[in-house]
FIKOL-801980 format. One record per residue (C-alpha): residue in three letters; z, x, y. Coordinates in pm, whole numbers, plus 50000, padded with zeros to 5 digits. Each point is the difference from the previous one (the first is absolute). Layout:
# FIKOL-801980
AlaZXY...
***
This chain:
# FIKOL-801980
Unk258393387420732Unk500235004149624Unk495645004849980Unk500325021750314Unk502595022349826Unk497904999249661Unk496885011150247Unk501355034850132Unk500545019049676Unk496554985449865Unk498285009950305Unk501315038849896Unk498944998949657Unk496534987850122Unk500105030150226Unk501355022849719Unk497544988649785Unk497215009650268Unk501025031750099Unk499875008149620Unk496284986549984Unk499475021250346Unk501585028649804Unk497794999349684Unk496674999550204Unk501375027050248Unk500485024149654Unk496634988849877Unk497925005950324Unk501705034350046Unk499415007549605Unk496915007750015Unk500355026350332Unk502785019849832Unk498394997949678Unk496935011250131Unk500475037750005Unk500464999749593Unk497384974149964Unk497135008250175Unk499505034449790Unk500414984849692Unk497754973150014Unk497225022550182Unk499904975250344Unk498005015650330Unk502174993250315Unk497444978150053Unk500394975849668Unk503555004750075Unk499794981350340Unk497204973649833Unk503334994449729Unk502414996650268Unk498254978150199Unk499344981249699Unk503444990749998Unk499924989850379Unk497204980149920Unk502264977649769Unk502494997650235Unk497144983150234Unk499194975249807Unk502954992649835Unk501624994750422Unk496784981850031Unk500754972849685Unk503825001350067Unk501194975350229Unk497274972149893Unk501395005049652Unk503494996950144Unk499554969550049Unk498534987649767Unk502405017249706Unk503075004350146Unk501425032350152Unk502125004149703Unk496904993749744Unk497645027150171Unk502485024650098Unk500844998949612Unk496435003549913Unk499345026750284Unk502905023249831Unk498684990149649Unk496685016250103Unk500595027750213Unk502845010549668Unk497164996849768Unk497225017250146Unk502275032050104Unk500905001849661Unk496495001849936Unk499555028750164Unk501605021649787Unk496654995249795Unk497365005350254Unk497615024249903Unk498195007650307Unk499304989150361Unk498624964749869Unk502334985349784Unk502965019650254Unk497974980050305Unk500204968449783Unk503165000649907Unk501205011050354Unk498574967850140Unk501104977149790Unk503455012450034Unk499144999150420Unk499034965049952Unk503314983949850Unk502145021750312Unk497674985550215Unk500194965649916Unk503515006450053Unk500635007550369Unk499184968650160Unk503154985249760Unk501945024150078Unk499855000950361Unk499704957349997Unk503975002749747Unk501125028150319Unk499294972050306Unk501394965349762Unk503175021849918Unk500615019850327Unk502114985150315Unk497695004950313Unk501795024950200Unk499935024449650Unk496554990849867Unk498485033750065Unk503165015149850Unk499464979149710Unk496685003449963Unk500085043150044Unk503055001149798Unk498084984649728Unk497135018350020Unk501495031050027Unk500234995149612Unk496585019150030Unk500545032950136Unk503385000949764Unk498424989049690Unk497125033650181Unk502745023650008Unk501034988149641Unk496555014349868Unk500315030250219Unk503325008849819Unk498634989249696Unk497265023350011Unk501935029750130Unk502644998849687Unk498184984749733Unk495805003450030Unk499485037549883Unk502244993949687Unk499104965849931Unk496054999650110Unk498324978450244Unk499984965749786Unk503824995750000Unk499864995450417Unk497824968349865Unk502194994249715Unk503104991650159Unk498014981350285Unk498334976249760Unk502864990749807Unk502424993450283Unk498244971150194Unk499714983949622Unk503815004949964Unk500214983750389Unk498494966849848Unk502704985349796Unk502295001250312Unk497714980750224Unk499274977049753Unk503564987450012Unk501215012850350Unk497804990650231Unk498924968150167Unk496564984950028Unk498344992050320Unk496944989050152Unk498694983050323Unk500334962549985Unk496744980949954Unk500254981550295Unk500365032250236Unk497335009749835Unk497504979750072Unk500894994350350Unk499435042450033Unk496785005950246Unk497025021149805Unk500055036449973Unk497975009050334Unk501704972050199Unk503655012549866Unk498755039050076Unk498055003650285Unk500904965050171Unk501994991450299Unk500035035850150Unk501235016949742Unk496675014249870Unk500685038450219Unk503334998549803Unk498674994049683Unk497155029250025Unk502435023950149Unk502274996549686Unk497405002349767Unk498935029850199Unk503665018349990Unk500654988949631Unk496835018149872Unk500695028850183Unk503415003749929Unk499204990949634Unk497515031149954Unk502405025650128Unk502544986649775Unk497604994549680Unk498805034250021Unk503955019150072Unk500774977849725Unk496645012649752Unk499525032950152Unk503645018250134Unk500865016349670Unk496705017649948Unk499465006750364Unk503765016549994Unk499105016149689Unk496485012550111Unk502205020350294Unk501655022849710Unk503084976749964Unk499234988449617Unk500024971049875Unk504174995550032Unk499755005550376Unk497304970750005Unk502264979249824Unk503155011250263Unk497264987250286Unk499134967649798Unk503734995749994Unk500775009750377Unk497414975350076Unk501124973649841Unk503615001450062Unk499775004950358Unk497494969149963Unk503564979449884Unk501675013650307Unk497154989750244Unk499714964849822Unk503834991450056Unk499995019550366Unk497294990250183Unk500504965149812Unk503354997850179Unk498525012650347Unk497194975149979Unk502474969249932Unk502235015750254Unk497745005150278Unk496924984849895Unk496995015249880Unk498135015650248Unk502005029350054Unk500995013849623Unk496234993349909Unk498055015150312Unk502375032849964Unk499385000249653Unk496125008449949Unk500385033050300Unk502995010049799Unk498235000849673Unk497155014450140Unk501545031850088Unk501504999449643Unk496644999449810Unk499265029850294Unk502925025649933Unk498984989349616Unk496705009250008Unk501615038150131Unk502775001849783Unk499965023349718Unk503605007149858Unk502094970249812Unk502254994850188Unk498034989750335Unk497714982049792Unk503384979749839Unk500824992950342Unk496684988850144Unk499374979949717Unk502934983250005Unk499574988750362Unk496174989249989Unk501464978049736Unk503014990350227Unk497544989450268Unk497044986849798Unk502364972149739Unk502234997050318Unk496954982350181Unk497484987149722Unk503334980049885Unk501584986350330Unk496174989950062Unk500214978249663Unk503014980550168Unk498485001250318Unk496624987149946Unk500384965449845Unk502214991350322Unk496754998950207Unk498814969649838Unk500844964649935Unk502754995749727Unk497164981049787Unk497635028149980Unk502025031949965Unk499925005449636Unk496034997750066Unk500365025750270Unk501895026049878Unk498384997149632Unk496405007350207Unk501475029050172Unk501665018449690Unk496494989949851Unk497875017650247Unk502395025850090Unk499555004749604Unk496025015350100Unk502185029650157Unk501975007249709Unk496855003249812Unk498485021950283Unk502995023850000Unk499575012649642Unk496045000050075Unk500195021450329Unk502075027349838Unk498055008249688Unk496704997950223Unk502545027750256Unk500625016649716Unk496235002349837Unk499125012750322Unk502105026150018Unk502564993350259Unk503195005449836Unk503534983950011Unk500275011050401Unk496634982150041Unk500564969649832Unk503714995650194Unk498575014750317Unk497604969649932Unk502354973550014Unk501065005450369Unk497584983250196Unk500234969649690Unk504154993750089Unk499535003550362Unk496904974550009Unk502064976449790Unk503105004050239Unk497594989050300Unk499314969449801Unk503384989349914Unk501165012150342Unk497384971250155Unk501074974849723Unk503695003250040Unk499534999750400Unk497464968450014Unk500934980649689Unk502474968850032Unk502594990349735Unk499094963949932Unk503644999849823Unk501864963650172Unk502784977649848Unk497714972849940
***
């Protein structure tokens, strides 16, 4: 009883301590979006080397989802998430320094690369610490540190970059996951897959694509890219599409934070519905719902309906990318999981690199903020037909034993 008791309030400081890490990479990936209005001019980027410097970013994140969960187990959780905040601190402090779109690309992946690393941990600490019938609260509540640590740069750069310049944004998120490292050191518990489960795990294909499960497995790769480019390029591109409509660069950072707080909201909602009622329908009404939000965006052109809009695609986009991170690993064996949801945030990473891509090309081209929005439609409703077929054929493999 006494180990049990002991085993409650350290499974909330591990969960703490996540939702901080979750935090800190949700202010650094949405940095460089609000930032971008103030930073672009002054270091002389096209549209084009802009997207080629966000995707740069996204890029890290690949390869650092990629690298993640093998190194998880191999180092710890504790060791690499350490090491994964150690990095992505460093290198956005770095940034402050970049003189152009090559050493701002550089510096932009390397930072990608310790978040990425990151998110197979993170989501492997949600399902150890979580009871079953609240894992995908657990798991949304935690990363819902993302959108909140978003709407923390938003406000940031609405009060503080005009007086302060674009390098403090970078600044403060630098030096916070640094300050983050002395508490995890001490707080929380190390973890790692026992050697002996390890070695009885099938290989990659066999644990992927075996017994049936290979339509699931190429659906959610499918969904999580998609999903992943809409929200990579709302996340890159919303303040200077709001701004290119007239609103400044204050009403982009009002959007950037209407995004990413109704993103919070969403998380914990459609978290609740999908542990409630299961996930099939919170996700499948999800994708319609925030297509018609990136629609009445693409036509809205005072602040206030863009506020609103913006604040519901977020709503519905976090609401279902999350609850799809606690849904996911439940349609495969206990012993391959981590492996299956680290491959899916790892290819659904090629989106997020896409996003940021797509809307400078838009842009170069000439389409416009309505253009590049209006573009997104058909991309949320294709990856709502996906998850709509994954959540209606796929099988929780979830049993006592």
């Amino acid at each position: 009883m006494g180990a049990s008791a002991r085993q409650v309030p350290r499974g909330g400081i591990t969960l703490l301590l996540c939702f901080f890490i979750a935090l800190l990479e949700g202010f650094d990936i949405q940095a460089i979006g609000v930032a971008a209005p103030y930073l672009l001019p002054q270091l002389g980027l096209t549209p084009g080397q802009a997207g080629v410097v966000f995707g740069a970013g996204m890029a890290g994140l690949v390869c650092g989802a990629v690298t993640g969960g093998w190194l998880a187990d191999r180092m710890g959780r504790k060791g690499l998430l350490m090491a994964c905040v150690a990095i992505f601190g460093l290198f956005t402090l770095a940034t402050v320094v970049a003189t152009g779109p090559v050493t701002l690309g550089f510096y932009r992946f390397l930072a990608g690369a310790g978040m990425g690393a990151a998110m197979p941990s993170l989501v492997a600490v949600a399902l150890e610490i979580a009871a079953p019938e609240r894992r995908t609260r657990t798991i949304t509540l935690m990363f819902s540190g993302m959108p909140a640590g978003g709407a923390l740069a938003a406000l940031f750069a609405a009060g503080l970059l005009e007086s302060h310049g674009w390098q403090s944004i970078f600044v403060v998120g630098g030096v916070l996951p640094l300050l983050l490292l002395p508490a995890m050191a001490r707080l929380m518990p190390d973890s790692r897959a026992p050697a002996a489960a390890v070695g009885e795990r099938p290989g990659a294909a066999q644990a992927l694509f075996g017994g049936g499960r290979a339509l699931i497995t190429l659906l959610g790769w499918f969904t999580f890219g998609l999903t992943l480019l809409v929200l990579y390029l709302l996340l890159n591109w919303l303040p200077s599409l709001v701004a290119a409509k007239g609103l400044g660069g204050t009403g982009g950072a009002g959007a950037a934070f209407a995004f990413n707080a109704g993103s919070v909201v969403g998380a914990w909602g459609i978290g609740i519905l999908v542990d409630r009622l299961g996930p099939r329908i919170p996700i499948i009404a999800a994708y319609p719902c925030l297509a018609l939000a990136m629609f009445g965006l693409a036509g809205a052109e005072s602040l206030g309906p863009v506020l609103l809009l913006a604040g519901l695609a977020g709503f519905f986009l976090l609401g279902a990318q999350y609850s799809l991170y606690g849904v996911m690993p439940l349609y495969y064996p206990v012993s391959v999981r981590g492996l299956a949801t680290g491959a899916a945030i790892a290819v659904g990473r090629l989106g997020s690199i896409g996003g940021p891509l797509v809307a400078g090309h838009l842009l170069g081209q000439g389409w416009g903020p309505a253009g590049v929005a209006m573009a997104m439609v058909p991309v949320a409703l294709s990856a709502g037909v996906a998850a709509a077929i994954m959540t209606i054929r796929g099988r929780y493999t979830d049993a006592p034993n």
